[in-house]
C-alpha positions in Angstrom: 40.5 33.0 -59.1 42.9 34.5 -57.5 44.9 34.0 -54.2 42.7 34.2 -51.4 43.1 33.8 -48.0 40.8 33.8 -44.9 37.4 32.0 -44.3 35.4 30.5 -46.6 31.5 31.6 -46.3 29.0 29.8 -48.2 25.1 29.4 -48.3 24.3 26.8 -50.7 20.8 27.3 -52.6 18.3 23.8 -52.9 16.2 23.2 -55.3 12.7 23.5 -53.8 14.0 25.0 -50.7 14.2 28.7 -51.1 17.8 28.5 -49.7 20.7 30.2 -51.8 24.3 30.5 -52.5 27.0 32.9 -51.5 30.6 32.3 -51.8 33.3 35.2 -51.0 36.3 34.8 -48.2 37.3 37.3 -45.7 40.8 38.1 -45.9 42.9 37.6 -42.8 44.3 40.8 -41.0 47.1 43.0 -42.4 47.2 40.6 -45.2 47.3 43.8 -47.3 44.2 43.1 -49.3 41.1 44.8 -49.3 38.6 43.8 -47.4 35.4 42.5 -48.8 31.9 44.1 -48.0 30.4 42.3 -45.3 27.9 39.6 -45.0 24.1 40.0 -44.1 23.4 38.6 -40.8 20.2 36.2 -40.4 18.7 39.6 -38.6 19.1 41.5 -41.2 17.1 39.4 -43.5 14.1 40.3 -44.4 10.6 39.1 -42.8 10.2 37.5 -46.5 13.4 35.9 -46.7 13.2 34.6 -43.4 9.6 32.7 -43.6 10.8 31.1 -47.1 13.8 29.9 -45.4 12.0 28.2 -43.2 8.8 26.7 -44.8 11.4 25.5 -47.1 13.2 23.8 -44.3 10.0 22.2 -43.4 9.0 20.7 -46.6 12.1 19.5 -46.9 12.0 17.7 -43.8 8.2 16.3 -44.7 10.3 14.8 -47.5 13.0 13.4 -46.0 10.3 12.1 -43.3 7.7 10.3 -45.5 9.9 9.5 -49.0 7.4 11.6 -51.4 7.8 15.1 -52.6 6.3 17.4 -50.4 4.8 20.1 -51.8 6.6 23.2 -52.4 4.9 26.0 -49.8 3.1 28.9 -51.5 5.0 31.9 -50.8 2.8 35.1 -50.3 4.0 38.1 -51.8 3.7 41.3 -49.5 3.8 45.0 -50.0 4.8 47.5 -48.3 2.3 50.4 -47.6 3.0 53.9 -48.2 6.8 54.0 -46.6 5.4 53.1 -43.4 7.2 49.8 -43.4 4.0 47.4 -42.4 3.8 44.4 -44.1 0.2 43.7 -46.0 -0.3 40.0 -46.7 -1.7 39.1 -50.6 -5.1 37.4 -50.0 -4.8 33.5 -49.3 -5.4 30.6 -51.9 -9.1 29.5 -52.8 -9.0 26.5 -50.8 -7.9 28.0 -47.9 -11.3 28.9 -47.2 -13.3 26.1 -49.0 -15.1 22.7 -47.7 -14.6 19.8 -50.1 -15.5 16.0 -48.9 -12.7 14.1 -47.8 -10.5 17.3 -47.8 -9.6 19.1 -44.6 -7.8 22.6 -44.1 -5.1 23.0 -41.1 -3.9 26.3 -39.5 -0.7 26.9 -37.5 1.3 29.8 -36.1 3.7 27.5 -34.9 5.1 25.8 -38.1 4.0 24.3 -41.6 4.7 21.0 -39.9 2.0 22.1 -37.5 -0.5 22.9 -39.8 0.3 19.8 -41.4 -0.6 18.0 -37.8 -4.0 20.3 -37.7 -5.1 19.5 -41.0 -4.7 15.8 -40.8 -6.7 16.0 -37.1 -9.5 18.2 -38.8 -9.8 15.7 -41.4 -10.2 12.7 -38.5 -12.3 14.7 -36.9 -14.7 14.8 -40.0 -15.5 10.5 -39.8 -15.7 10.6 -35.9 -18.8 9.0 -34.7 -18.8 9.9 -30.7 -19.2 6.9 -28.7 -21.3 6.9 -25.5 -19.5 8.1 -22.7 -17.8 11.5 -22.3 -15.2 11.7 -24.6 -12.0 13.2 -25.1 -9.6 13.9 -28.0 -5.6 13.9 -28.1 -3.5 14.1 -31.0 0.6 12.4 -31.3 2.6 11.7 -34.7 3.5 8.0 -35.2 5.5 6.3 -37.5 5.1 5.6 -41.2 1.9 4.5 -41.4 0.5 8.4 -40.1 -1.0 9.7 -37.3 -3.1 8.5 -34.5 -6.1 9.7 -32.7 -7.3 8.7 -29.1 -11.2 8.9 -28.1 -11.4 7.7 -24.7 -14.8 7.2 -22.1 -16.4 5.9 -19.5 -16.7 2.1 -20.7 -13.6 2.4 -22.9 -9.9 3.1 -21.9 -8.4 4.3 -25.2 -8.6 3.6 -28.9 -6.2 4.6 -31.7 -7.3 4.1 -34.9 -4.3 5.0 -37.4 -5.5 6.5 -40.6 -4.6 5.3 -43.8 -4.0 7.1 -47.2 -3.8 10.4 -45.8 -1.9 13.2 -47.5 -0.8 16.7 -47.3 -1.6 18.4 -51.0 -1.4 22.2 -50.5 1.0 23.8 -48.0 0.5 28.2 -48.1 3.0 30.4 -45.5 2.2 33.9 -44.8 5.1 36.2 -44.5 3.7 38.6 -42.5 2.4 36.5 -40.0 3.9 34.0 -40.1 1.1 31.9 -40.4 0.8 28.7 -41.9 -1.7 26.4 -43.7 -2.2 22.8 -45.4 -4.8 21.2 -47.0 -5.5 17.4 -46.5 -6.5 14.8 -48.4 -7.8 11.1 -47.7 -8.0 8.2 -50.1 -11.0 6.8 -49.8 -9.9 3.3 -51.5 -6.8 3.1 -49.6 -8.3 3.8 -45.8 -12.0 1.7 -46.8 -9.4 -1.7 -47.7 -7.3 -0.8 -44.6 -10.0 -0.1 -42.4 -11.4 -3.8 -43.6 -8.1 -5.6 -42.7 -8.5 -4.4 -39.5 -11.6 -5.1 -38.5 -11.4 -8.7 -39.2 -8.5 -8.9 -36.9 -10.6 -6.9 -34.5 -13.2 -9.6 -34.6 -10.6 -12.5 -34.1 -9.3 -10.8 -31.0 -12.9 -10.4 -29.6 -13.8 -14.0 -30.3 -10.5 -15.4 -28.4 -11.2 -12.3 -25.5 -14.5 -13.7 -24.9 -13.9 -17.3 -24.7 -10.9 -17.1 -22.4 -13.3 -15.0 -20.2 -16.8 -16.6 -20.3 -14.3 -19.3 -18.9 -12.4 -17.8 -15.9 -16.4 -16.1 -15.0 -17.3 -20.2 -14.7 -14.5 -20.7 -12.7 -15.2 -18.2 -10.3 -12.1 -15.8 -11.5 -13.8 -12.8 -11.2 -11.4 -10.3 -11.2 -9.4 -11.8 -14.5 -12.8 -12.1 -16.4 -13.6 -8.6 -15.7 -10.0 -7.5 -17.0 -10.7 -9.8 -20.2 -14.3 -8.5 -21.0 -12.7 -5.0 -20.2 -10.5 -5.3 -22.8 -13.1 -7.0 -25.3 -15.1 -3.7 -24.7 -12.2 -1.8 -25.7 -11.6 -4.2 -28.9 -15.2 -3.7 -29.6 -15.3 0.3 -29.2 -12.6 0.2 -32.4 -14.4 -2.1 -34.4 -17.6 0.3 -33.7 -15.4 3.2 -34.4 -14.1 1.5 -38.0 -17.4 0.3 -38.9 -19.0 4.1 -38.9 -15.8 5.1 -40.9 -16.3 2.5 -43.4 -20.5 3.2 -43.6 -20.0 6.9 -44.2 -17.0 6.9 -47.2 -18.7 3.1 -48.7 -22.1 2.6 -47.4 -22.2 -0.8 -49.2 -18.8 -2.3 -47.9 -19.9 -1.7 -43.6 -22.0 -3.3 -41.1 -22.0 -0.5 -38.5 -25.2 -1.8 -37.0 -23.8 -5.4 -36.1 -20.8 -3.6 -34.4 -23.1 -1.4 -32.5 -25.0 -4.2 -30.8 -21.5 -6.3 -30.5 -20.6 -3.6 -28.7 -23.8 -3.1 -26.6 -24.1 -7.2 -26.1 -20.1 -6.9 -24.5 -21.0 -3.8 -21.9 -23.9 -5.9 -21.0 -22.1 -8.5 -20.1 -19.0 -6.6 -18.9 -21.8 -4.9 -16.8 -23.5 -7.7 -15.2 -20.5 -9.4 -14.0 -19.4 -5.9 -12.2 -22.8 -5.9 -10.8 -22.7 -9.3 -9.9 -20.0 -9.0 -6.8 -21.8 -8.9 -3.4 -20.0 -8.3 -0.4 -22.3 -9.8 2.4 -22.5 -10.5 6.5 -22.2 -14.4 7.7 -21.9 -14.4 11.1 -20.8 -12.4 14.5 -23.5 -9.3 14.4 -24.9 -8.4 17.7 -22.2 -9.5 20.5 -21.7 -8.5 23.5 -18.1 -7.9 24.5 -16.5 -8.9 27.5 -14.0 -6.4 29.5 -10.3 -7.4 28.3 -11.5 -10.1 26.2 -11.9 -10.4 22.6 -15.4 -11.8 21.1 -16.5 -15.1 21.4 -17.5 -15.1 17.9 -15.2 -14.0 14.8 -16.8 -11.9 12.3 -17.2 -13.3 9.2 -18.2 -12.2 5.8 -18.1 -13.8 2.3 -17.5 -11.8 -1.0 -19.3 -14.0 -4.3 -20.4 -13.5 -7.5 -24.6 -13.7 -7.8 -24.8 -14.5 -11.9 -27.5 -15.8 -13.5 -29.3 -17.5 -10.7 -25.3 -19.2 -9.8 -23.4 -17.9 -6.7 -19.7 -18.4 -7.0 -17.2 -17.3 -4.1 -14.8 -14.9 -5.0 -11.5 -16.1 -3.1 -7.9 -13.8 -2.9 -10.2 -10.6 -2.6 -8.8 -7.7 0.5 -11.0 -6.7 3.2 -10.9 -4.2 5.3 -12.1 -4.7 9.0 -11.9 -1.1 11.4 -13.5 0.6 14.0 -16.0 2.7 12.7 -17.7 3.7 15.9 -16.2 3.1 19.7 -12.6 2.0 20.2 -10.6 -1.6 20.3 -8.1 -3.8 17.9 -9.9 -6.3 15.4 -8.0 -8.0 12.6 -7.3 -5.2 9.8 -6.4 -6.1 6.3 -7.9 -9.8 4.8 -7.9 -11.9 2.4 -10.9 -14.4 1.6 -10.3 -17.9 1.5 -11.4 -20.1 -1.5 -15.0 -20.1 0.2 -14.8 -16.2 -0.7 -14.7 -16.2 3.6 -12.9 -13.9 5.5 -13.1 -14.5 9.2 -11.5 -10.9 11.6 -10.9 -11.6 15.5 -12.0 -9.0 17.6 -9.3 -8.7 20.1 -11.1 -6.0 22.7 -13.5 -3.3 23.0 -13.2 -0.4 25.1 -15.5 0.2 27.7 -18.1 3.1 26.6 -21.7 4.0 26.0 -23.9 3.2 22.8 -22.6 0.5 20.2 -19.4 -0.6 19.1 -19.3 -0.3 14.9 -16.8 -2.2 12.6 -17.2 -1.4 9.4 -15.9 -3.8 6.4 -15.2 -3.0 2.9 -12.9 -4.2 0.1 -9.4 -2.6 -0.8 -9.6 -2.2 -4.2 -6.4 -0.9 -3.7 -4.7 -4.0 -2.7 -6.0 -6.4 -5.3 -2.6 -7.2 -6.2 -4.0 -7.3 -9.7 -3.3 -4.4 -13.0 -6.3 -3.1 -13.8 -6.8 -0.2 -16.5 -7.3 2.8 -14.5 -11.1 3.0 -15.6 -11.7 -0.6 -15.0 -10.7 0.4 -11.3 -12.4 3.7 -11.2 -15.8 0.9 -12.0 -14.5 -1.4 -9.5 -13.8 0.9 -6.6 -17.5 2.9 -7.6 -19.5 -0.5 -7.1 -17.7 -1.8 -4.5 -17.6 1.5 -2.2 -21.5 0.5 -2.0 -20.8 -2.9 -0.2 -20.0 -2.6 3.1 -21.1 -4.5 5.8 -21.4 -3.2 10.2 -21.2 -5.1 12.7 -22.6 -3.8 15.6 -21.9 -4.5 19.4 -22.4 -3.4 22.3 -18.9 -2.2 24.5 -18.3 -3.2 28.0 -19.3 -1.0 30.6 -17.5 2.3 31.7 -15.7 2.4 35.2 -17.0 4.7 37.7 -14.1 7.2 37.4 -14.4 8.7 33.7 -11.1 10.0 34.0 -8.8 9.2 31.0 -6.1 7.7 33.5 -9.1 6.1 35.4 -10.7 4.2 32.4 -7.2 2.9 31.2 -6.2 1.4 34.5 -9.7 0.2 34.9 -9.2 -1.9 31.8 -6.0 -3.1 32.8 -6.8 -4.1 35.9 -9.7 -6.3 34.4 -7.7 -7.6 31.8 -5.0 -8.3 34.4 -7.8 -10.2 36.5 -9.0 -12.5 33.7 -6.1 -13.8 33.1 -5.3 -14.7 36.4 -5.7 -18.8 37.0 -3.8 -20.7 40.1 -3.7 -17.5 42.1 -7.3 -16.4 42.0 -7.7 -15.3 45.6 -4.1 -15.0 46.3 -2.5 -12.5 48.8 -0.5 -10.2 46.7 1.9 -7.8 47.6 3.1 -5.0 45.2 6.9 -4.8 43.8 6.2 -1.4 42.7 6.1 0.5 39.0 9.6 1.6 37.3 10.0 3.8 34.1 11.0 0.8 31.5 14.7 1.8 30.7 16.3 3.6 33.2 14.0 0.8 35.9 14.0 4.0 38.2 10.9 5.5 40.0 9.4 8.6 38.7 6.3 11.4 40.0 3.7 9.5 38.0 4.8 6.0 39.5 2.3 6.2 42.8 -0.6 7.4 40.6 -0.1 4.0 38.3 -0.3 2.3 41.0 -2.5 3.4 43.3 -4.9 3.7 40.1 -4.3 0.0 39.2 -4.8 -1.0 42.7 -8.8 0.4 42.8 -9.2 -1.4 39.6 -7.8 -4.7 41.3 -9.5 -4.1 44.8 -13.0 -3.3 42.7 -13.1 -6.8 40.9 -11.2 -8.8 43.8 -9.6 -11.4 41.8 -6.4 -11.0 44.1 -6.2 -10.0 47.4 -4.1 -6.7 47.3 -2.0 -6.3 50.3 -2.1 -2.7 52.0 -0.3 -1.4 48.7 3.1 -0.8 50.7 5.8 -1.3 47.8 8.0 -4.1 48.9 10.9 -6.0 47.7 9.7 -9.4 46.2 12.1 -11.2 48.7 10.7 -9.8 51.5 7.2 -10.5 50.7 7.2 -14.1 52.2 6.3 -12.0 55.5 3.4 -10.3 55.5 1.3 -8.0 58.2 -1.9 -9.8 57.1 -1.7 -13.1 58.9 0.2 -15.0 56.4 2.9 -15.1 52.9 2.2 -13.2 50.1 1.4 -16.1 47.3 1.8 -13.5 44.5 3.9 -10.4 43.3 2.4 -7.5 41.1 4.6 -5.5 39.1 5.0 -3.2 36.2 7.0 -1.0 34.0 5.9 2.2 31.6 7.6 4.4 29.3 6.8 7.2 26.8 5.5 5.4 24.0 6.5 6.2 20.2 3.2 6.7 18.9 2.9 9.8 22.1 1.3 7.6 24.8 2.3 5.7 28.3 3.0 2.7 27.2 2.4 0.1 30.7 3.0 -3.7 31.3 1.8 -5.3 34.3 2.5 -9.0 35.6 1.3 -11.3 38.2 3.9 -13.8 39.3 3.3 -16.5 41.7 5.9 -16.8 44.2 6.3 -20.3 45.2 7.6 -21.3 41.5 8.1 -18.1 39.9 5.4 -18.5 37.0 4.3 -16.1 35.3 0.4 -16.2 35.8 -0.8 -13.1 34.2 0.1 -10.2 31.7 -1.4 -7.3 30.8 -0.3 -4.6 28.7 -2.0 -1.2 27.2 -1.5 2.2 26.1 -2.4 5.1 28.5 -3.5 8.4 26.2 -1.5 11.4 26.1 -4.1 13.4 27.8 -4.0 11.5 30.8 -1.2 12.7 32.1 0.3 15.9 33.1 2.8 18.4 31.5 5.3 17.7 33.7 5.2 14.2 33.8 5.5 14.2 29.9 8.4 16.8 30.7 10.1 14.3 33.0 9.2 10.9 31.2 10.8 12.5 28.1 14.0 13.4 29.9 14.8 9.4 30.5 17.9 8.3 28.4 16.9 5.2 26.4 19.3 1.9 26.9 20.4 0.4 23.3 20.8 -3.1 24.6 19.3 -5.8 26.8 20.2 -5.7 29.6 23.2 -7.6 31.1 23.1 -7.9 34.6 25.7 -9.7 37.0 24.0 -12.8 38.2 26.0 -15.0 40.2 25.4 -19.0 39.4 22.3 -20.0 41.7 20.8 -17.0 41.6 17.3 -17.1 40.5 16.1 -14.4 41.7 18.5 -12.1 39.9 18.2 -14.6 36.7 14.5 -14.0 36.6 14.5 -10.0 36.9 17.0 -10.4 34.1 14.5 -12.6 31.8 11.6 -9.8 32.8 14.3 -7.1 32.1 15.0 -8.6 28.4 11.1 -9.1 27.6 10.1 -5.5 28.5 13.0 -4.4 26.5 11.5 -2.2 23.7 13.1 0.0 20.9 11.0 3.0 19.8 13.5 4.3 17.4 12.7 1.2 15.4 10.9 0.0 12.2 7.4 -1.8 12.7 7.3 -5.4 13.4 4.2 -7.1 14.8 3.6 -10.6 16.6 0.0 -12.1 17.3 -0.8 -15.2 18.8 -3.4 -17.1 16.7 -5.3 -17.9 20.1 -5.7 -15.8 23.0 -5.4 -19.3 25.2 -4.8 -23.0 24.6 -5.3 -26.3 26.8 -2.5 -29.1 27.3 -1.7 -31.2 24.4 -2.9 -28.2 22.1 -0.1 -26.5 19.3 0.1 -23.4 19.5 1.0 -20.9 16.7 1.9 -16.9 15.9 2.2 -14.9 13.1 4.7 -12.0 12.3 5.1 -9.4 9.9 7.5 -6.7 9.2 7.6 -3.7 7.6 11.5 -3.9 6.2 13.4 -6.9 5.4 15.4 -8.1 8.1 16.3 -11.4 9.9 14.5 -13.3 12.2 15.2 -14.2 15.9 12.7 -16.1 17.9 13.0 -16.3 22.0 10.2 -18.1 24.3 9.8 -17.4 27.7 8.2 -20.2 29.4 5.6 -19.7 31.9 8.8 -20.8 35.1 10.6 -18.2 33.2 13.2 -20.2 31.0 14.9 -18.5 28.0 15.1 -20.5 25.0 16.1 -18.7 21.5 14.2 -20.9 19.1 15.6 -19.8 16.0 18.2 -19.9 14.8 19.0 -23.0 15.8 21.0 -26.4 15.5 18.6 -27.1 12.0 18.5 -24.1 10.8 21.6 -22.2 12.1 22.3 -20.1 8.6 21.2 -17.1 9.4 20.0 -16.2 5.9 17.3 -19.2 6.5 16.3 -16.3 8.8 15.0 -13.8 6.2 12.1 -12.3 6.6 10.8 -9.8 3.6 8.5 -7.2 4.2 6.4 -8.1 1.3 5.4 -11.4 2.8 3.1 -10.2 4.8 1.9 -12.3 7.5 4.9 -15.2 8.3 3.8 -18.4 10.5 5.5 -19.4 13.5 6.5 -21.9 13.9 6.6 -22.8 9.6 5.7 -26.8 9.4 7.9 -27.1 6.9 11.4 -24.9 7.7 11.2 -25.0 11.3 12.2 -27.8 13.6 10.4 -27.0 16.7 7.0 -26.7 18.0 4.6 -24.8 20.9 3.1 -27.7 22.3 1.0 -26.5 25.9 1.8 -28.7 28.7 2.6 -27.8 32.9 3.0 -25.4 34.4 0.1 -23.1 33.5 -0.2 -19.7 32.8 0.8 -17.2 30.3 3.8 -18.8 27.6 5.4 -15.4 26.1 7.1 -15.4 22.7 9.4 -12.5 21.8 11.0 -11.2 18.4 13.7 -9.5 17.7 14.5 -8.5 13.7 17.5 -7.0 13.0 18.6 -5.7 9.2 21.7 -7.2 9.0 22.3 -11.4 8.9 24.3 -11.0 12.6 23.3 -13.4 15.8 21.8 -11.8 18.7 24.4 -13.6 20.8 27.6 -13.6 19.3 28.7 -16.4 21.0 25.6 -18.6 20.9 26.0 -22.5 21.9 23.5 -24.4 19.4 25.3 -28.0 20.2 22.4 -28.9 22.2 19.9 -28.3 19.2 18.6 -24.4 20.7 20.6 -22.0 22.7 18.9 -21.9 26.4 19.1 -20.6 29.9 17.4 -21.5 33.0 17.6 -20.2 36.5 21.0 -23.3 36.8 22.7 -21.8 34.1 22.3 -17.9 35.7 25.8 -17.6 35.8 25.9 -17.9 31.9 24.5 -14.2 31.3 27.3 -13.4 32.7 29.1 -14.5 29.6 26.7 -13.8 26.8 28.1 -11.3 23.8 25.2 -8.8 22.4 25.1 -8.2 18.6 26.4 -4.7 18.1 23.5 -3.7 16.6 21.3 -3.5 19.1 23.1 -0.1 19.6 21.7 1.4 17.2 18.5 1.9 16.9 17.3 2.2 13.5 18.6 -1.4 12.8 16.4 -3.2 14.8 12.5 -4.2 16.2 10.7 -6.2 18.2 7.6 -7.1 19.1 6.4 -9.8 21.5 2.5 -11.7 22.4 1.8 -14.0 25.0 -0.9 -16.9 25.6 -2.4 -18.1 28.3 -2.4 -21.8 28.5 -5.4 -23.8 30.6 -5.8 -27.4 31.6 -7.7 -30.0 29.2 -11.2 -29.0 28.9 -11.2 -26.1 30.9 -12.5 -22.7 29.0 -11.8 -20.0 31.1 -9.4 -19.3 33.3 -10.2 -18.7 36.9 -10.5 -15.3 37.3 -12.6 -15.0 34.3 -15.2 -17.2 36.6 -15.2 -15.3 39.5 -15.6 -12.5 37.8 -18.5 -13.7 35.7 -20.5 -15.2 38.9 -19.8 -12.3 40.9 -21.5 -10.2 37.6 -18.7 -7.9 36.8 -18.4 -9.5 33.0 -21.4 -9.6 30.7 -21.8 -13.3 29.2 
């Protein structure tokens, strides 16, 4: 050879591969030699050169890909017609178009490795037996052992059932085209032995499948039997599936007929146990309810399994309690107990006309158990045909049908039930303030003097002319004697778009709280401009921190009302309910709380003579990541019998105990400088001086890193039931019994 200089270009030709060989070099630039004719770009190659490059490619990769020789692709020959250029395809190979047993014929325009994919799938498709159901069919490449094919349906969730001893004999590319085609073989030996090894397996699995769940169904585990039989139906559909296969290549070797009925004897049973759940009423149909008062009676219902003449609770399944017809709160989301019992308090009904509805069903949705997604299409189908209605009928409307009317109506009766010592009492009115800025706006007088009717109309206390005065100079009065009680309240624009309004009764003589009231005025109610005004307040970030000199109790106990109407709107969800609406001396009480985002914990009571106590963290539990509280928790108790170190026990004074939370998302204290020596940070109207002094947590600036949320109790003596107010009103006919 001689000298050369430049690039080397070479195309190497492969056996079998239609590939070839060029060598040559292209001499560099003013190297004084001459330069070599150029080389053919891949566009100038013909349409034949081009198609047996690549069909060649693909058998190769078949090759590499399964370890046997692929068959070399057939390369049609083509003419060229009369100068015109248009290429004529030579007629394809005899088997192209034939139909032998066990033989299948794929077609691609794609690739020879997708007419490879075809022809196995047409082949498949040829021992199919549909099962019942509406079935579907998908295709996807494996490994080694071939290729896969789905049939899903109603009763089963998917099936693959690899093939064995299927090969590709024939491959044929079209030049022209391209188009490609393969021909398909099974070995009916090899996929009749393979077909036998699985099914035995198969028929192990179903005998362990069954067992473990004929055994959870007698121990009243439902939901885990139904997954277990669910999966036996699946197990079952195969074995069905492999049976048919083996019947129609060697008749003498299946059983297809005992697979069918195993299969029909599983969906029977599978069947019945769906069947089987009942979700059913137990008790509270038919009340009455009571203005501002939630039903006497909770409403219970029980969720079981009826099963061959047994009934067996079904316990840890959600229910769903809401208003379906007519307005008020009732318990939401349940879980039964191990008696399959759930048990939803009715908190209040609005007044209105007609009946009261709540509606339960089960939340599939909220099982807390993985289900196959058509074992839960079942599920949610049978059970969206229990429900249960309860049906009440809703206190009576107020005279004035006026949005603003009906919701200080209810107030105002709320407010009166609650009321205890002081039914009867001379009351004066402190007046209403917007909540943050505690500032009187346009809509102030109409809260009032709408509160006021409500009051005067069921005559619980005896309103004084409804002159706003100071509470310290309400000892004098122009009725003939000393006010013996103060009504106030605050409002502001509530997050969710209404008027959010607090009300309180406080007896004067020793500042306890006797009654509190709270609701949510709609929208509607009010004006344009007064939403244009209430909108324009600037929100405080922090309790608030008053100067109270020592001694001052006055002062100290605006300052406790100032920190328990303190609200955040900008913050995440928290919610606190009292377990009991009231309790008697001697009793416990108990709340429960629940977040929506992690955060940590503070717990503050405000007793009934106003004392401030922050009952967590504390002395025995002063790590503040003891304080956690996680979102996915759900309902926490307070206080927990075994963490916590305190406990609500009702004693004297009476009236309404108030617990407050406030959950912040970082482990900080609320007061930085918080004196747990004594066992729980606390102030009382001695210690006023000590607000002075107290450090706030700097994040209770910003908004988005805190919530709270707050309930109250009203607390009676020893074998008392109602409160009374709630007598008066009910002898004087104002309350339905």
């Amino acid at each position: 050879m001689g000298n050369c200089r430049g690039t080397i270009v070479a195309f190497a030709m492969l056996a079998g591969t239609g590939l070839f060989l060029v060598t040559g070099c292209t001499t560099a630039p003013n190297s004084g030699a001459k330069d070599p004719l150029p080389l053919p770009s891949p566009s100038a190659l013909s349409h034949e050169d081009q198609a047996a490059i690549k069909a060649g490619m693909d058998a190769a990769q078949e090759e590499l890909r399964t370890g046997k020789p692929a068959p070399v692709p057939v390369q049609a020959t083509s003419v060229v017609s009369g100068g015109s250029g248009r290429c004529e395809s030579l007629p394809l190979p005899g088997w192209v178009g034939q139909t032998v047993p066990l033989q299948a014929v794929g077609r691609s325009s794609v690739s020879q490795e997708e007419a490879d994919k075809s022809a196995r799938l047409e082949m498949i498709k040829s021992l199919e037996v549909k099962i019942e159901g509406s079935d579907r069919t998908s295709q996807q490449e494996t490994t080694g052992a071939g290729f896969s094919y789905s049939v899903s349906s109603d009763v089963v969730e998917t099936v693959q059932i690899t093939i064995s001893g299927l090969e590709i004999l024939q491959r044929h590319a079209d030049s022209c085209g391209p188009y490609y085609y393969s021909l398909a073989r099974l070995d009916r030996e090899q996929a009749v032995n393979a077909w036998g090894v699985d099914l035995k397996a198969l028929g192990e699995q179903h005998g362990e499948l069954t067992r473990q769940a004929a055994t959870l169904q007698e121990q009243g585990e439902v939901l885990h039997a139904l997954r277990l039989w669910h999966q036996a139906l699946e197990v079952d559909a195969i074995a069905e599936q492999l049976d048919r296969r083996i019947h129609s290549l060697a008749p003498h070797n299946a059983g297809g007929e005992a697979g069918a009925a195993r299969l029909a004897q599983t969906r029977q049973r599978f069947a019945a146990l769906l069947m089987s759940l009942k979700l059913e009423k137990v008790s509270g149909d038919q009340q009455r309810a009571k203005p501002g008062k939630p039903l006497s009676d909770l409403l219970a219902i029980q969720v079981r399994s009826a099963l061959q003449g047994q009934d067996r609770p079904v316990p840890e399944m959600p229910v769903v309690f809401s208003f379906e017809a007519g307005k008020g709160e009732v318990d939401s989301v349940l879980r039964t107990n191990q008696q399959g019992r759930a048990e939803a308090r009715v908190r209040h009904v609005e007044p209105g006309q007609g009946s009261a509805v709540v509606v339960v069903k089960v939340a599939v949705d909220q099982l807390g158990v993985t289900l196959p997604p058509s074992l839960r299409d079942q599920l949610t189908r049978h059970l969206a045909e229990q429900v249960v209605k309860f049906s009440m009928a809703p206190p009576p409307l107020a005279g004035d049908n006026s949005p603003l009317a009906m919701a200080l109506h209810d107030l105002a009766l709320r407010l009166s039930s609650h009321v205890n010592d002081s039914d009867g009492a001379l009351t004066v009115l402190e007046g209403f303030l917007e909540n943050r800025t505690r500032t009187r706006l346009s809509v102030s007088t109409r809260l009032e003097t709408g509160l006021l009717a409500g009051l005067s109309r069921f005559g619980v206390l005896r309103m004084m002319d409804g002159e706003v005065v100071k509470a310290e100079d309400s000892t004098n009065s122009s009725t003939g004697g000393p006010a013996q009680a103060v009504l106030s309240a605050v409002y502001e624009a509530d997050a969710a778009g209404g008027l959010w309004l607090s009300a309180k009764v406080v007896r004067l003589r020793d500042h306890v709280m006797e009654a509190v009231a709270e609701g949510t005025i709609p929208r509607m109610a009010l004006t344009g401009e007064d939403w244009r005004e209430l909108n324009g307040v600037v929100a405080g970030g922090r309790p608030p921190v008053s100067s109270v000199g020592a001694g001052q109790a006055g002062s100290f106990h605006r300052w406790v009302e100032g920190f328990w109407d303190l609200r955040n709107p900008a913050g995440f969800r928290t919610e606190l309910v009292a377990d009991r609406p009231q309790y008697r001396v001697g009793e416990k009480a108990s709340f429960r709380f629940r977040t929506t985002q992690d955060c940590y914990l503070t717990v503050i009571s405000i007793g009934v003579s106003g004392s401030w106590i922050v009952l967590s963290p504390n002395h025995y539990r002063s790590d503040l990541r003891q304080t956690f509280v996680r979102a996915a928790d759900g309902w926490v108790t307070i206080p927990d019998s075994i963490k916590d170190e305190f406990e609500f026990t009702v004693d004297r004074p009476l009236g309404t105990e108030r617990i407050k939370t406030i959950c912040m998302k970082q482990p900080t204290p609320l007061v930085k400088n918080m004196d747990v020596s004594r066992g729980y940070f606390m102030l009382t109207p001695s210690d006023a001086a000590a607000v002075n002094r107290m450090e706030w947590s700097d994040l209770l600036s910003q908004g988005n890193q805190w919530s709270e949320a707050h309930a109250g109790i009203v607390t009676l003596e020893a074998g008392e039931t109602d409160t009374k107010g709630l007598r008066g009103l009910k002898a004087r006919g104002l309350v339905t019994k």
